[in-house]
N, CA, C, O and CB atoms as a CASP TS submission, in Angstrom:
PFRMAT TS
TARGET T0000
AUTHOR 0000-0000-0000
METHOD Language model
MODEL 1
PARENT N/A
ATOM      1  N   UNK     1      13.393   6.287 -18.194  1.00  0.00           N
ATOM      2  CA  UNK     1      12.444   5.694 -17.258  1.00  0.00           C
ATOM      3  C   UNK     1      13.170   4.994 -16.119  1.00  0.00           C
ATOM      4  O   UNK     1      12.791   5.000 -14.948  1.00  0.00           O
ATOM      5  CB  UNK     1      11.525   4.709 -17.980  1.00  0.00           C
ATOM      6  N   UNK     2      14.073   4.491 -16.512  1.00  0.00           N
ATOM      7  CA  UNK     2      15.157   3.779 -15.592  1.00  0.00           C
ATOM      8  C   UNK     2      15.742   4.758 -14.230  1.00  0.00           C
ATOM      9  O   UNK     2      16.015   4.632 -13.036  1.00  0.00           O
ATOM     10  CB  UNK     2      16.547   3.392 -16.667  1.00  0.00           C
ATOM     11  N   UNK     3      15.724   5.596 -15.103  1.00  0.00           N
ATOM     12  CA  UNK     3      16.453   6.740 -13.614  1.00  0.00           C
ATOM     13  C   UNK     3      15.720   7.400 -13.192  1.00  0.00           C
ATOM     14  O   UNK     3      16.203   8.149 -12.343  1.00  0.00           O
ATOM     15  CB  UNK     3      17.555   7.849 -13.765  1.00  0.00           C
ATOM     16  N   UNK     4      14.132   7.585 -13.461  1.00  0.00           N
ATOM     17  CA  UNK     4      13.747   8.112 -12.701  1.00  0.00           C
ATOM     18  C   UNK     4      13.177   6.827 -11.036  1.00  0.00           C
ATOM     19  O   UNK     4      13.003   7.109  -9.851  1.00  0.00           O
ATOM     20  CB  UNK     4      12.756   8.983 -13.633  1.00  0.00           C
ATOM     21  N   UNK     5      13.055   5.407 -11.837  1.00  0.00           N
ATOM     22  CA  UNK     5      12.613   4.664 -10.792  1.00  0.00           C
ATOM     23  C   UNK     5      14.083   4.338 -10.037  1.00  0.00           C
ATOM     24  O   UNK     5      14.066   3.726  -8.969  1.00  0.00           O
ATOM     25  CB  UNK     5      11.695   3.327 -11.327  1.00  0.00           C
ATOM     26  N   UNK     6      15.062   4.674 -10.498  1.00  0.00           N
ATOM     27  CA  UNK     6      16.293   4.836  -9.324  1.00  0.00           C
ATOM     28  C   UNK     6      15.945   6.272  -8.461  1.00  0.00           C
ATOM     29  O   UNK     6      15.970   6.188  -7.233  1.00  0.00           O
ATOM     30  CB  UNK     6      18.080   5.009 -10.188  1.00  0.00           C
ATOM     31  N   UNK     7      15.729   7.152  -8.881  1.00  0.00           N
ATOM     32  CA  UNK     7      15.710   7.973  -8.720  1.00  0.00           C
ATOM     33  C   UNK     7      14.531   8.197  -7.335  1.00  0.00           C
ATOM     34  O   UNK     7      14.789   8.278  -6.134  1.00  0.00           O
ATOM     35  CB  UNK     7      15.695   8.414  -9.939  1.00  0.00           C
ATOM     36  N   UNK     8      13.751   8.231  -7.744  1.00  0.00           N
ATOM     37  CA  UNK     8      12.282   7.966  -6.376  1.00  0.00           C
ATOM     38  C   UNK     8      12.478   6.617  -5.813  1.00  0.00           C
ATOM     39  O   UNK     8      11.549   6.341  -5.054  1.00  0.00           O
ATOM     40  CB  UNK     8      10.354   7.906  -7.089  1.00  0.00           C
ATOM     41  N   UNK     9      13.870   5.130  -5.973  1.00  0.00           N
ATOM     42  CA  UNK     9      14.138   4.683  -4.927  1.00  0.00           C
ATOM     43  C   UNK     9      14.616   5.394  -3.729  1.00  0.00           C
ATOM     44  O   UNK     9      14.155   5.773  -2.652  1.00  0.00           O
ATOM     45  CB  UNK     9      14.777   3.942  -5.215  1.00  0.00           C
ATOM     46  N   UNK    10      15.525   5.411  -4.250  1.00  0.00           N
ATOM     47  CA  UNK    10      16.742   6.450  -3.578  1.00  0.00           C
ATOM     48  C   UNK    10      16.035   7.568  -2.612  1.00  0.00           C
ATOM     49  O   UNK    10      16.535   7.859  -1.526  1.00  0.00           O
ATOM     50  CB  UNK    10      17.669   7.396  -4.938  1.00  0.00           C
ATOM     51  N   UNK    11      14.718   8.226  -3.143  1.00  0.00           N
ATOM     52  CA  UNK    11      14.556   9.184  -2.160  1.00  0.00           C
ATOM     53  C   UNK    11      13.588   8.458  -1.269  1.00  0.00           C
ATOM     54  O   UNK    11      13.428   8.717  -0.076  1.00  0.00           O
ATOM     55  CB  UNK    11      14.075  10.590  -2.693  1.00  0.00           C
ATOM     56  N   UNK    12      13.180   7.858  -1.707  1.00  0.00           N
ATOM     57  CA  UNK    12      12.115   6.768  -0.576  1.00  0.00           C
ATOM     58  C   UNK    12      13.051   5.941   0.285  1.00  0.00           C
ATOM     59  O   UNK    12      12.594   5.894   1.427  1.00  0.00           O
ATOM     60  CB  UNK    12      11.006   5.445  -1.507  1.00  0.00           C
ATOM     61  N   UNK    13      14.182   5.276   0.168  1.00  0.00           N
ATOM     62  CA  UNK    13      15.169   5.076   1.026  1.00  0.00           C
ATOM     63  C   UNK    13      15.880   6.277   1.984  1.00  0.00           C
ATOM     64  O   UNK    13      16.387   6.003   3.072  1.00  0.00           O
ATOM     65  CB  UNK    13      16.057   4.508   0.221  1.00  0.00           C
ATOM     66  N   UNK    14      15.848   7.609   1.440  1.00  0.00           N
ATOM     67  CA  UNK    14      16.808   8.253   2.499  1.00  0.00           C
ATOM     68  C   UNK    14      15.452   9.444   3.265  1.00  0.00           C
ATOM     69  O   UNK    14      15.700  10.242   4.169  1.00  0.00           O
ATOM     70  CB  UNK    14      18.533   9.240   1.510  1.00  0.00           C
ATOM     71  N   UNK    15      14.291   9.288   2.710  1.00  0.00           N
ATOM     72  CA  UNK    15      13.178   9.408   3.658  1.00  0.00           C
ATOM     73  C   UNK    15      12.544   8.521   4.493  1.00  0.00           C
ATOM     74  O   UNK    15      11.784   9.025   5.320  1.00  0.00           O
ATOM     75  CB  UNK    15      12.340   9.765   3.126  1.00  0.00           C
ATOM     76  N   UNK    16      12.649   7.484   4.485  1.00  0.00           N
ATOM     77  CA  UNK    16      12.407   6.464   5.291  1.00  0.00           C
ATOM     78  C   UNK    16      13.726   6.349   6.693  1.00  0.00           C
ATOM     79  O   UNK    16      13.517   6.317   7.906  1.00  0.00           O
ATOM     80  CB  UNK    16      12.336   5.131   4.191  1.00  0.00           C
ATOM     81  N   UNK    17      15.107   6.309   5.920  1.00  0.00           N
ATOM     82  CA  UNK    17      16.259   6.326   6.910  1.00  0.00           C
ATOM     83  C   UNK    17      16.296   7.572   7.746  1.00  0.00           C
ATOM     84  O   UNK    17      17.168   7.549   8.614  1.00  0.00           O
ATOM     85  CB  UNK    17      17.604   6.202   6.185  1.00  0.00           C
ATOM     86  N   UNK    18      15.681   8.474   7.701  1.00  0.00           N
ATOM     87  CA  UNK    18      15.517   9.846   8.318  1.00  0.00           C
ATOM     88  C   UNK    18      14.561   9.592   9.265  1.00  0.00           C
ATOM     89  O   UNK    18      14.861   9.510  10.457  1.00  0.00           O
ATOM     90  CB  UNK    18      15.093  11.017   7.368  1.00  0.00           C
ATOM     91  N   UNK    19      13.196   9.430   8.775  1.00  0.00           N
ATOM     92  CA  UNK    19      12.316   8.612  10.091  1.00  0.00           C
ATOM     93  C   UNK    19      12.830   7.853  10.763  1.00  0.00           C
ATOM     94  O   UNK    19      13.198   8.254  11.867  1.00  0.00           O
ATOM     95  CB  UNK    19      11.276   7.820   9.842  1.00  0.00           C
ATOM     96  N   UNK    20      13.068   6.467  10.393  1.00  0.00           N
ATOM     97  CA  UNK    20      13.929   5.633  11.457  1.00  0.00           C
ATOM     98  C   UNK    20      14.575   6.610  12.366  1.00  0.00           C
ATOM     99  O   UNK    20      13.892   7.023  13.303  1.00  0.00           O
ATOM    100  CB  UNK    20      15.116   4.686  10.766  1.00  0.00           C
ATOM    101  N   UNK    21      16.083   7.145  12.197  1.00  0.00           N
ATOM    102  CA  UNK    21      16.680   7.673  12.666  1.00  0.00           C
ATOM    103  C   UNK    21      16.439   8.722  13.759  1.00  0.00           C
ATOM    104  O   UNK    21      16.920   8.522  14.875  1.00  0.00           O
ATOM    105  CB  UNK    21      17.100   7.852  11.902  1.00  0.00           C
ATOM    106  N   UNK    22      15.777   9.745  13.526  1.00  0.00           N
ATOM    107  CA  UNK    22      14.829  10.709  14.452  1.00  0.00           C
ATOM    108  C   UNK    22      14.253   9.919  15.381  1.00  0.00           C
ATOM    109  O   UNK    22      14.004  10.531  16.420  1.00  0.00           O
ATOM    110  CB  UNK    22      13.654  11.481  13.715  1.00  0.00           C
ATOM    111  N   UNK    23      13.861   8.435  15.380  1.00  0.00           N
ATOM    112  CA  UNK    23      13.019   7.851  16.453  1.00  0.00           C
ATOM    113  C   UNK    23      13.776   6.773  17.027  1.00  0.00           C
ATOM    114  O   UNK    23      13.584   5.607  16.685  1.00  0.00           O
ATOM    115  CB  UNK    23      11.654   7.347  15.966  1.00  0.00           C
ATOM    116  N   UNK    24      14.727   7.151  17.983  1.00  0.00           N
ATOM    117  CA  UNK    24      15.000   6.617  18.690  1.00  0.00           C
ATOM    118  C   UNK    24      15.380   6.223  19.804  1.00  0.00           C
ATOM    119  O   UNK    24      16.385   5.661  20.237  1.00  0.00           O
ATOM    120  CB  UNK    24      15.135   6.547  18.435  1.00  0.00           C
ATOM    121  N   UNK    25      13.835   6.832  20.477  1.00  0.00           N
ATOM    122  CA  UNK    25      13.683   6.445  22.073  1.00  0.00           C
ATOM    123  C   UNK    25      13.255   5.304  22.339  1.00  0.00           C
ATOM    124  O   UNK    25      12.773   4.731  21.362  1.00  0.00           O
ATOM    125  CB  UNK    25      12.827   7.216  22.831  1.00  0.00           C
ATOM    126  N   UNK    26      13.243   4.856  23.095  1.00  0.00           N
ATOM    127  CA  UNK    26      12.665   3.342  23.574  1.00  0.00           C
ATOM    128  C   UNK    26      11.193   3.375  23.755  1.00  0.00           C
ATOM    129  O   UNK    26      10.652   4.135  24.558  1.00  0.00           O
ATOM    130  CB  UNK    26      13.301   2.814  25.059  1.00  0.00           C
ATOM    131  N   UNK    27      10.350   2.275  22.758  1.00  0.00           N
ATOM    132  CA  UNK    27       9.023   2.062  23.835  1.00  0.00           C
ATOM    133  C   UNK    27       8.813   0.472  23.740  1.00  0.00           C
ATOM    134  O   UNK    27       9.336  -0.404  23.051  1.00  0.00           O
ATOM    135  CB  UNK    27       7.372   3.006  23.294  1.00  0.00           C
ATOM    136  N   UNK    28       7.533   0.481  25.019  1.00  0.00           N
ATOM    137  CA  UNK    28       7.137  -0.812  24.900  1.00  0.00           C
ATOM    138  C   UNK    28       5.890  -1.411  24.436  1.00  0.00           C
ATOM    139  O   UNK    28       4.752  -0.944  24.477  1.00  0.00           O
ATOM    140  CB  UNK    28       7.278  -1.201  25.885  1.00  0.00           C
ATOM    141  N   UNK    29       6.390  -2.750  23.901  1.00  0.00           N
ATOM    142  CA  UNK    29       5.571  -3.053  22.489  1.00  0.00           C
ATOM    143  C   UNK    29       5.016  -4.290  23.145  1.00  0.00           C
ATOM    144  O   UNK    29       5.728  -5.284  23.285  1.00  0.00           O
ATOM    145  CB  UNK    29       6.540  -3.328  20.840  1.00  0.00           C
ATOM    146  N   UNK    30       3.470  -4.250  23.648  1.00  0.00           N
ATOM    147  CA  UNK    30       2.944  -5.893  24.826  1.00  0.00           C
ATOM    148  C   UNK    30       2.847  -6.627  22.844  1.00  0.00           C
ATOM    149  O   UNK    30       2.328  -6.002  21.919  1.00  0.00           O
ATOM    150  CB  UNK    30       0.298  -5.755  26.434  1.00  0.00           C
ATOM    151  N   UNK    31       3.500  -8.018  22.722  1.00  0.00           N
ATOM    152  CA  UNK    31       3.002  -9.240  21.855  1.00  0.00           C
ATOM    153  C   UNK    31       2.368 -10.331  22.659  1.00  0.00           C
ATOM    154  O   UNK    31       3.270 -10.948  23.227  1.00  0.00           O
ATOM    155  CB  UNK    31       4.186  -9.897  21.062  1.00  0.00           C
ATOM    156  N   UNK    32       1.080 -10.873  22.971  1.00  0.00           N
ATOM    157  CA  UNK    32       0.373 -11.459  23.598  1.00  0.00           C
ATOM    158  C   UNK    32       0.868 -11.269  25.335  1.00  0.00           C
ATOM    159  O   UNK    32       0.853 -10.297  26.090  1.00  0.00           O
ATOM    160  CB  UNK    32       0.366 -12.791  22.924  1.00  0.00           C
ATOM    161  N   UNK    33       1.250 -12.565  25.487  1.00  0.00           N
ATOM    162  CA  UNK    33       1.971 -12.046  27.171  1.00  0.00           C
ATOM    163  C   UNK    33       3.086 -11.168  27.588  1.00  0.00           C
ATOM    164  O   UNK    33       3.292 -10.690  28.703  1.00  0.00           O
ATOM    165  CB  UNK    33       2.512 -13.145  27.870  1.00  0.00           C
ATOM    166  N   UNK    34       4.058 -10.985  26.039  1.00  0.00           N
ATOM    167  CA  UNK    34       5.097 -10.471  26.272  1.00  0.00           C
ATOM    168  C   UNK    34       4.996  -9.084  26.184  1.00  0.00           C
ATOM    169  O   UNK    34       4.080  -8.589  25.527  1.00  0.00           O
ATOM    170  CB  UNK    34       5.958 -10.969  25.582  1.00  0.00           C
ATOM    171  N   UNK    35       6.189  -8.076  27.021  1.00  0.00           N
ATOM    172  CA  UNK    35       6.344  -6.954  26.729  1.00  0.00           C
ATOM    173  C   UNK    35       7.662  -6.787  26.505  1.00  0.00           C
ATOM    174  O   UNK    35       8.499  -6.970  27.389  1.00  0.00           O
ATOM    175  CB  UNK    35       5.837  -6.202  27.532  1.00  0.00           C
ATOM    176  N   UNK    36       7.959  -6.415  25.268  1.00  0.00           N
ATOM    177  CA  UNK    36       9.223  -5.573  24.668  1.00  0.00           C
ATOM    178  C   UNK    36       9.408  -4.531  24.925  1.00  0.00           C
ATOM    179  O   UNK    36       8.500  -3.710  25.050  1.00  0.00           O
ATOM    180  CB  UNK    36       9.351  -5.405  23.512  1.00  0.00           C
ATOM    181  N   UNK    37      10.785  -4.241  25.094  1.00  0.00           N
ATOM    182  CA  UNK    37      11.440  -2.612  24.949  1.00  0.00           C
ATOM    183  C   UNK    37      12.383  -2.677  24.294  1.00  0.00           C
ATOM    184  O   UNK    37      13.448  -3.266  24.477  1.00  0.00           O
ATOM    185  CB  UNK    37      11.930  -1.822  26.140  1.00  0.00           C
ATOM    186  N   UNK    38      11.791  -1.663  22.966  1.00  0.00           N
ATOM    187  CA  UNK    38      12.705  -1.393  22.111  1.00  0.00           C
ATOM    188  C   UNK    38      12.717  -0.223  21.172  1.00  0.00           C
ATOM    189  O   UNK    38      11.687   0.443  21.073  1.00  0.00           O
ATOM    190  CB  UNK    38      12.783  -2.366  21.512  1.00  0.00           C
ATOM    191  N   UNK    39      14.085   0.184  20.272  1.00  0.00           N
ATOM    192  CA  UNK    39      13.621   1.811  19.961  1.00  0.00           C
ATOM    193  C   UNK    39      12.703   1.844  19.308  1.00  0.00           C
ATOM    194  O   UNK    39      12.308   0.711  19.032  1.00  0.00           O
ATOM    195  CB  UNK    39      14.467   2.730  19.277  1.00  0.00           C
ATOM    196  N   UNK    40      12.080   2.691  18.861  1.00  0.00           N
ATOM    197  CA  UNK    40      11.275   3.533  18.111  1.00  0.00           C
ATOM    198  C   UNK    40      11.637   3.056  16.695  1.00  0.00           C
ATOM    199  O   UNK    40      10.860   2.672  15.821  1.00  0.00           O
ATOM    200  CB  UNK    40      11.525   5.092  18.405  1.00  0.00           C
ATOM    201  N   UNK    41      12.700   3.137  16.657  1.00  0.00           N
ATOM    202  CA  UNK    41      13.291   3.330  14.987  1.00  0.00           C
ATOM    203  C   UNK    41      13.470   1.562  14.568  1.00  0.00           C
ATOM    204  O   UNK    41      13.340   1.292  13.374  1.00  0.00           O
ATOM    205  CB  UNK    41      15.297   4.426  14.895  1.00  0.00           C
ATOM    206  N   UNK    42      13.744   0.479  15.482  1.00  0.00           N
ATOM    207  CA  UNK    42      13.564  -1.462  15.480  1.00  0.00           C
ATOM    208  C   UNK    42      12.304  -1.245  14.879  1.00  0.00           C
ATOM    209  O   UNK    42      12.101  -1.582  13.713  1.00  0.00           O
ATOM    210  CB  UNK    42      13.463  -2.621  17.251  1.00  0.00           C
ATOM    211  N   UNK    43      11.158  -0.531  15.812  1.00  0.00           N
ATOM    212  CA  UNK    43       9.798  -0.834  15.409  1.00  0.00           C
ATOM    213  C   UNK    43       9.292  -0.774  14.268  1.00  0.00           C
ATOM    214  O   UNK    43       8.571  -1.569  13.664  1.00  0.00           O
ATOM    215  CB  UNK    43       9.084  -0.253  15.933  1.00  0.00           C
ATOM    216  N   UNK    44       9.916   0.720  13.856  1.00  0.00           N
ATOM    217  CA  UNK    44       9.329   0.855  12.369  1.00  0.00           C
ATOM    218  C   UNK    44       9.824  -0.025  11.320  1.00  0.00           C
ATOM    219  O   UNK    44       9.167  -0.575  10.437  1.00  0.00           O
ATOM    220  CB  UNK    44       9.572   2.194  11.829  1.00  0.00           C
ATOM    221  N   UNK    45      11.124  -0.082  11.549  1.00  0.00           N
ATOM    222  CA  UNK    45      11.869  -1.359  10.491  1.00  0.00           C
ATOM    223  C   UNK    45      11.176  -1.956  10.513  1.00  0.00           C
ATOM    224  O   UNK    45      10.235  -2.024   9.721  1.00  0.00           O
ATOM    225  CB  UNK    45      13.051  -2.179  10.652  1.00  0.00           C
ATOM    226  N   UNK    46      11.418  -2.702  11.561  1.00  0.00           N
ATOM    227  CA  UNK    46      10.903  -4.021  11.730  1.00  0.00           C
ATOM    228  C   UNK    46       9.223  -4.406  10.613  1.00  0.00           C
ATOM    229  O   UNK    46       8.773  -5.191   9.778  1.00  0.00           O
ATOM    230  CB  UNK    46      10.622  -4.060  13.606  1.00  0.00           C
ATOM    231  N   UNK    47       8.821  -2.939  11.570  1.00  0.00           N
ATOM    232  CA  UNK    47       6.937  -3.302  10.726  1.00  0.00           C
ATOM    233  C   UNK    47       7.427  -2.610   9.218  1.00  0.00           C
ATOM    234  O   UNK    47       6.623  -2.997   8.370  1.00  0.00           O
ATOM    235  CB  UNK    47       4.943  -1.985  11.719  1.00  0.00           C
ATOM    236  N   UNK    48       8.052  -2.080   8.853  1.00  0.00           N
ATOM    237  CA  UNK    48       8.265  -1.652   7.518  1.00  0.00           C
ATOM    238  C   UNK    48       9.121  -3.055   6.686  1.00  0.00           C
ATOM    239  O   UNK    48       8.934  -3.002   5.470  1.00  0.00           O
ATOM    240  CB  UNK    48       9.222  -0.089   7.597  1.00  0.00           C
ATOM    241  N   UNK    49       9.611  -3.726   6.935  1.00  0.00           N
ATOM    242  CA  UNK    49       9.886  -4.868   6.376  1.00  0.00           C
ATOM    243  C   UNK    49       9.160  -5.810   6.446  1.00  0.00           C
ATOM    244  O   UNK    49       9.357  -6.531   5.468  1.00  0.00           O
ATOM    245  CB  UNK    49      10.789  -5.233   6.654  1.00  0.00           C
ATOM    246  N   UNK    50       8.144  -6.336   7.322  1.00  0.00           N
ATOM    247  CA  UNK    50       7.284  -7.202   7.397  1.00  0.00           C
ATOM    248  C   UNK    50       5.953  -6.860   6.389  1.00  0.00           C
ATOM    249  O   UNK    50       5.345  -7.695   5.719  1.00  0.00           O
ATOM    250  CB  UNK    50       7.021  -7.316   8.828  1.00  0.00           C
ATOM    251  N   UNK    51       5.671  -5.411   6.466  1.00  0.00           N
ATOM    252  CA  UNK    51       5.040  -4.860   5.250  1.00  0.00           C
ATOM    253  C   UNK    51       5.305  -5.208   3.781  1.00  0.00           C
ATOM    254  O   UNK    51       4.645  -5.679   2.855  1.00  0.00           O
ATOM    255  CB  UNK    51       5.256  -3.631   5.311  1.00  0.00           C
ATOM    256  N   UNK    52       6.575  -4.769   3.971  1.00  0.00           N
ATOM    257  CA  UNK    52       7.576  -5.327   2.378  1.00  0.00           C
ATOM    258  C   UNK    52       7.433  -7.055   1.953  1.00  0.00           C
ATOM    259  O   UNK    52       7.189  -7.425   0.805  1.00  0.00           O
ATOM    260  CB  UNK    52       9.687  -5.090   2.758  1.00  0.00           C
ATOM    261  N   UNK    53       7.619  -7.906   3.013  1.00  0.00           N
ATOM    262  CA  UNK    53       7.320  -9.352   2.752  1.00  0.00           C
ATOM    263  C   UNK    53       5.798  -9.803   2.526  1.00  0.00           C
ATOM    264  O   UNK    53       5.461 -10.905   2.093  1.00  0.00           O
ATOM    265  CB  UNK    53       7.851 -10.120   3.929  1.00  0.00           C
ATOM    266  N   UNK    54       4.633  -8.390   3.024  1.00  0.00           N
ATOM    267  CA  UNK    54       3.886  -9.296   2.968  1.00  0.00           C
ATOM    268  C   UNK    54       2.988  -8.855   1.511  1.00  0.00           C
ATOM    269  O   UNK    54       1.862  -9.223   1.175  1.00  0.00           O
ATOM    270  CB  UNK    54       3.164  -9.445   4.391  1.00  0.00           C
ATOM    271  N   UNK    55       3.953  -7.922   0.805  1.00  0.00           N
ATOM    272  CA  UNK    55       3.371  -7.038  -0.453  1.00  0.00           C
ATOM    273  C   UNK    55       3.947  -8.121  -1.331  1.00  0.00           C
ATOM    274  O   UNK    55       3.390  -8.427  -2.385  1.00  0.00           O
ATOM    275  CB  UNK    55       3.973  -5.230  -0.762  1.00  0.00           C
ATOM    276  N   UNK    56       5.146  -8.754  -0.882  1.00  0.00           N
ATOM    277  CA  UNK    56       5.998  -9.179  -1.916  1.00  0.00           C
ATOM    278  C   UNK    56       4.970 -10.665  -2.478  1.00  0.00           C
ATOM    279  O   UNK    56       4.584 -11.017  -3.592  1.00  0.00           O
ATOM    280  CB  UNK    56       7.795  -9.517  -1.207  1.00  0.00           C
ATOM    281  N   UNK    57       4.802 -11.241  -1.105  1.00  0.00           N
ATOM    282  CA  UNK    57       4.176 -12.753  -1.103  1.00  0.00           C
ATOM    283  C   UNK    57       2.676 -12.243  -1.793  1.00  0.00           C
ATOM    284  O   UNK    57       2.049 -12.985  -2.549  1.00  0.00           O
ATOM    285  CB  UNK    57       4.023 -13.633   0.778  1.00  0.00           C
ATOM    286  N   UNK    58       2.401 -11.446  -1.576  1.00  0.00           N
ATOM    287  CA  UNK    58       0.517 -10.721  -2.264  1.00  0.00           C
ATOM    288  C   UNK    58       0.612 -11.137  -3.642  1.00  0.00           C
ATOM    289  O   UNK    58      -0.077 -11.958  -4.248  1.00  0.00           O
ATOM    290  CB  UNK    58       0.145  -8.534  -2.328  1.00  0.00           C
ATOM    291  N   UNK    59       1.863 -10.229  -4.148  1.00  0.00           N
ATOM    292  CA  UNK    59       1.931 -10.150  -5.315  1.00  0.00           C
ATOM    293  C   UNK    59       2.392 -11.326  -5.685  1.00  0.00           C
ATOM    294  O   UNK    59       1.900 -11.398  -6.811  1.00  0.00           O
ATOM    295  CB  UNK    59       2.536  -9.171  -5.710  1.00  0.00           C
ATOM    296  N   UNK    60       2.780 -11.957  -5.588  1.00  0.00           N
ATOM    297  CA  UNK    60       3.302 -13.476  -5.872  1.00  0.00           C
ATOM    298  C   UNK    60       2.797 -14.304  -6.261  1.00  0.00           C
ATOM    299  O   UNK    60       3.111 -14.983  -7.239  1.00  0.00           O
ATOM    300  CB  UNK    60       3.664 -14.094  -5.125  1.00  0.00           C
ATOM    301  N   UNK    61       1.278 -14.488  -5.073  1.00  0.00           N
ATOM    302  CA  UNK    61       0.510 -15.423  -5.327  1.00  0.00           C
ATOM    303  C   UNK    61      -1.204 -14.512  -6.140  1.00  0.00           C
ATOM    304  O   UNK    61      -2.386 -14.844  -6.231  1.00  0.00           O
ATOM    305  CB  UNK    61       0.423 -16.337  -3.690  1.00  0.00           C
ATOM    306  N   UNK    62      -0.610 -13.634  -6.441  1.00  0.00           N
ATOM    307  CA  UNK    62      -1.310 -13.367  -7.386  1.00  0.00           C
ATOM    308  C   UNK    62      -1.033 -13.379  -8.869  1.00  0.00           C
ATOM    309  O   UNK    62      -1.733 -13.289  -9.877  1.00  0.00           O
ATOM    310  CB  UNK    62      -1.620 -12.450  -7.083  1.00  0.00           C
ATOM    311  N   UNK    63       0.004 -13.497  -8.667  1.00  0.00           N
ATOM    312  CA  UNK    63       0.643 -13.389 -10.510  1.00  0.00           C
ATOM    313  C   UNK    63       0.495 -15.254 -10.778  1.00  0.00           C
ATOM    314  O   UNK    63       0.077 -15.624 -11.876  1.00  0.00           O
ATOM    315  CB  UNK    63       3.107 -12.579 -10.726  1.00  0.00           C
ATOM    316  N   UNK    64       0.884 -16.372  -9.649  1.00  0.00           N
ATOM    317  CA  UNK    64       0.733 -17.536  -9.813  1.00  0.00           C
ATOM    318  C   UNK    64      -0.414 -17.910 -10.400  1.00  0.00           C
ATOM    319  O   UNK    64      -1.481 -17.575  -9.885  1.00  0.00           O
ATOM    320  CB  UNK    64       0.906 -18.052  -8.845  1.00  0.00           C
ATOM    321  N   UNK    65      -0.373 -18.849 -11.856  1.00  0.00           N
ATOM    322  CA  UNK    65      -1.480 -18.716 -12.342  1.00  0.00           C
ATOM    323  C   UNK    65      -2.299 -20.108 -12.185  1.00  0.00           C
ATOM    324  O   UNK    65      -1.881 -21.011 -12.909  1.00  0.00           O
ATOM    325  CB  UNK    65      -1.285 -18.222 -13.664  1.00  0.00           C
ATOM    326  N   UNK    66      -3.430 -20.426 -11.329  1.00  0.00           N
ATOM    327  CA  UNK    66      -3.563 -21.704 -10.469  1.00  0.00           C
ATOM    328  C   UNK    66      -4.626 -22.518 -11.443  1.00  0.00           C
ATOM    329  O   UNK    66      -5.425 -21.886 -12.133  1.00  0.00           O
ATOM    330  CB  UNK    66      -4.198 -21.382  -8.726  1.00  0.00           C
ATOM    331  N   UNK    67      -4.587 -23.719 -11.449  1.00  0.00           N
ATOM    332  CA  UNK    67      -5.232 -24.467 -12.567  1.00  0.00           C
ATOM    333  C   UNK    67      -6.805 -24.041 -12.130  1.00  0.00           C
ATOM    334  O   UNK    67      -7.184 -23.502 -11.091  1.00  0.00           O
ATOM    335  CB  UNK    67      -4.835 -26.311 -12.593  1.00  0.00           C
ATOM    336  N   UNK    68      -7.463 -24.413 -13.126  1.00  0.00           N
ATOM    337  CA  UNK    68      -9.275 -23.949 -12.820  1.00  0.00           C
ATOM    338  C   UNK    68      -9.510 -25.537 -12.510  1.00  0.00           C
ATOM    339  O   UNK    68      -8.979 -26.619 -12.760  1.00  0.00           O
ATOM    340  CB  UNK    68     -10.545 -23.113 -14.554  1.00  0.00           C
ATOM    341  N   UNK    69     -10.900 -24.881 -11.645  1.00  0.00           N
ATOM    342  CA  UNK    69     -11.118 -26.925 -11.239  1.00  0.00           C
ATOM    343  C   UNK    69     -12.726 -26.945 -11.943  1.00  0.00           C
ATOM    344  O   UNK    69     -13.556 -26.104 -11.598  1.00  0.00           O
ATOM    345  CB  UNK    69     -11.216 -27.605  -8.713  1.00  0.00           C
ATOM    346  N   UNK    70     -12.926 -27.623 -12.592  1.00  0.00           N
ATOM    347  CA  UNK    70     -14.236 -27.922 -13.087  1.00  0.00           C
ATOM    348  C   UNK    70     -15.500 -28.690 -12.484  1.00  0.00           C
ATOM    349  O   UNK    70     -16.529 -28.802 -13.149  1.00  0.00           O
ATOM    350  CB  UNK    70     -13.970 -28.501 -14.061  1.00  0.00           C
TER
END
């Protein structure tokens, strides 16, 4: 069981690094007033890790088990 969840890491890491990679032309990204230029491949990281933090914190404060209030 162990190697297969190494196993479908590993390919979800070097399918993901393949996307990144292929995309990397520049675009621009307006955040309220601002406009960025940056590659293709920052963007997805970027939103692919912010994804990752915000699955991580989900799960977090869901497993936290919070007193009941009466």
């Amino acid at each position: 069981m162990l190697k297969v969840r190494l196993y479908t890491a590993l390919t979800l890491i070097v399918i993901v690094l393949i996307v990144v990679l292929q995309n990397t032309e520049p675009v621009e990204t307006k955040l309220l007033f601002a406009t960025i230029t940056m590659s293709r491949a920052a963007l997805i990281a970027i939103t692919l890790l912010i994804g990752i933090a915000a699955g991580i914190l989900i799960a977090l404060s869901l497993s936290i088990k919070w007193p009941k209030k009466d």
